[in-house]
Phi, psi and omega in degrees: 000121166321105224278137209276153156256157195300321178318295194301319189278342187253349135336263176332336169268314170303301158306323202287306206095033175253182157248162171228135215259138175269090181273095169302096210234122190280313183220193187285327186291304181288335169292342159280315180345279167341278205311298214297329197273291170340306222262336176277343189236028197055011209300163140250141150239191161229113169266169188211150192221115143333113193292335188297326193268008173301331143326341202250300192207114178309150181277349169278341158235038199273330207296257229289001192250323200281328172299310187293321205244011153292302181323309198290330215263174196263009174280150117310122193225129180264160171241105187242158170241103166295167188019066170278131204257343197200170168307303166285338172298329173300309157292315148001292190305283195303330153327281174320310209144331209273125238229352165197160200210138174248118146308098184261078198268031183295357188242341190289174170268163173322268163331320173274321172309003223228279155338300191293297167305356168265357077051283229266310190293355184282330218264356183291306201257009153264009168220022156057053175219196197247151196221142171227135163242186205192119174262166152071174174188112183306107183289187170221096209252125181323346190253003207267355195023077160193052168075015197272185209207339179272157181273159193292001176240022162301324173320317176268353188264096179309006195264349214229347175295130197290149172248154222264297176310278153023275178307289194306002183253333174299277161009263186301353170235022169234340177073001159321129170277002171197157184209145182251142187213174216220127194223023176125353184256187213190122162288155200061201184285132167302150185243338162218176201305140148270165189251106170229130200285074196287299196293345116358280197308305190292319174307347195281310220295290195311333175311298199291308160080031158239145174316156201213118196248137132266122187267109153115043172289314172328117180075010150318174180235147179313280189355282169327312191301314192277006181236350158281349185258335148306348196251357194120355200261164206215334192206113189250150173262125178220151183208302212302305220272314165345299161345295179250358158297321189285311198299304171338297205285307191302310168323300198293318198287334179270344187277354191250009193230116177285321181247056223287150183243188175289299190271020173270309178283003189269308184257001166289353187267323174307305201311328209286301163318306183332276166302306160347309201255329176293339190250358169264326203288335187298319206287342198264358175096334171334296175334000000 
């Protein structure tokens, strides 16, 4: 199937009452995971690669394993380069293939965030791909294991929460095709509950008249899922908790294996994503 645009899948979600789940996929293994689980659950998805994991897997050279195995699946599938932080990678992405870009000016002032991403959205849809911004800022708090850099009490601090006029003015003078706000959720592991502001959530939504991303999904309670995809969110970005199910599993699976090899742990991990990522598109409603 010809790779889907983001715009087109999260339509479709939006009308529907569904979420459609963002798979931050590092290598070949987590993208068949990913793909395999989409195609078992009828799902459409978005796979996606990080500018933070670029340490992990370069982006030139994850692009041609996200292409062959978009192309193939029996699904819709968008290709984004999440939290893009600067220009070239963004062009790089787009350049490459990859059909939608998330801008993240989320550290910017306001006014610069407004500018850059509107930047980003001229030169995206003059190559007929898609832009997701981020008003408000989701932290990544250190103790949080997903590389983070924020202090843990950024999780609570209303001051960093997207605000709903606000969001709707970015919107309309940046021309985004989705936008991430920030309500009370956190990238990586919760170290305690989180508080999420839903009546928030819902003014931006009802505000904006663009698909609604939710950032820092991992380890939410179903609840949390079904009442932020009730409240307006259309597209949740997941990585952490995927993550660490393959981690779990390969542990659990070497501790019972005297002679565990490389391509033993290649498919305890696909298996691990697999079932993971199958029991969220169920949980987003997806399925």
């Amino acid at each position: 199937m010809p790779i889907t645009s983001m715009v087109d899948i999260l339509a479709d979600a939006k009308a529907g009452g569904y979420a459609v789940g963002s798979f931050n996929s590092l290598d070949l293994t987590m993208v068949r995971g990913v793909i395999r689980a989409a195609e078992d659950e009828s799902s459409p998805v978005i796979i996606s690669h990080a500018e933070v994991h670029f340490d992990y897997t370069p982006l030139d050279s994850l692009i041609p394993i996200f292409l062959e195995e978009a192309s193939k699946a029996r699904v819709p599938v968008a290709l984004l380069l999440d939290h893009g932080r600067s220009f070239d990678p963004i062009v790089r992405a787009l350049s490459s293939g990859m059909n939608s870009v998330m801008f993240d000016g989320s550290e910017l002032g306001y006014e610069d965030n407004i500018s850059q991403t509107k930047e980003i959205v001229k030169i995206a849809h003059a190559m007929n791909a898609t832009v997701e911004g981020e008003l408000g800022r989701v932290g990544r708090p250190e103790n949080a294991s997903a590389g983070g850099f924020d202090d843990d009490s950024i999780v609570d601090d209303e001051s960093l929460y997207t605000d709903p006029d606000q969001a709707a003015e970015f919107v309309a003078r940046t021309g985004v095709d989705a936008l991430a706000c920030a309500f009370g959720t956190a990238h990586g592991i919760y170290r305690k509950e989180p508080k999420l502001d839903f009546p928030r959530l819902k003014a931006i939504s009802e505000k904006v008249g663009v698909p609604i991303v939710m950032h820092g999904g991992s380890g939410l309670s179903a609840q949390d899922f079904r009442l932020a995809i009730a409240n307006g969110v259309t597209k949740v970005n997941y990585f952490t908790n995927m993550s660490f199910s393959a981690g779990k599993l390969i542990k659990k699976m070497t501790a019972q294996t005297d002679e565990p090899f490389y391509h033993d742990v290649i498919v305890w991990a696909q298996q691990a994503i697999y079932d993971d990522v199958r029991q969220v598109i169920r949980l987003f409603k997806g399925a």
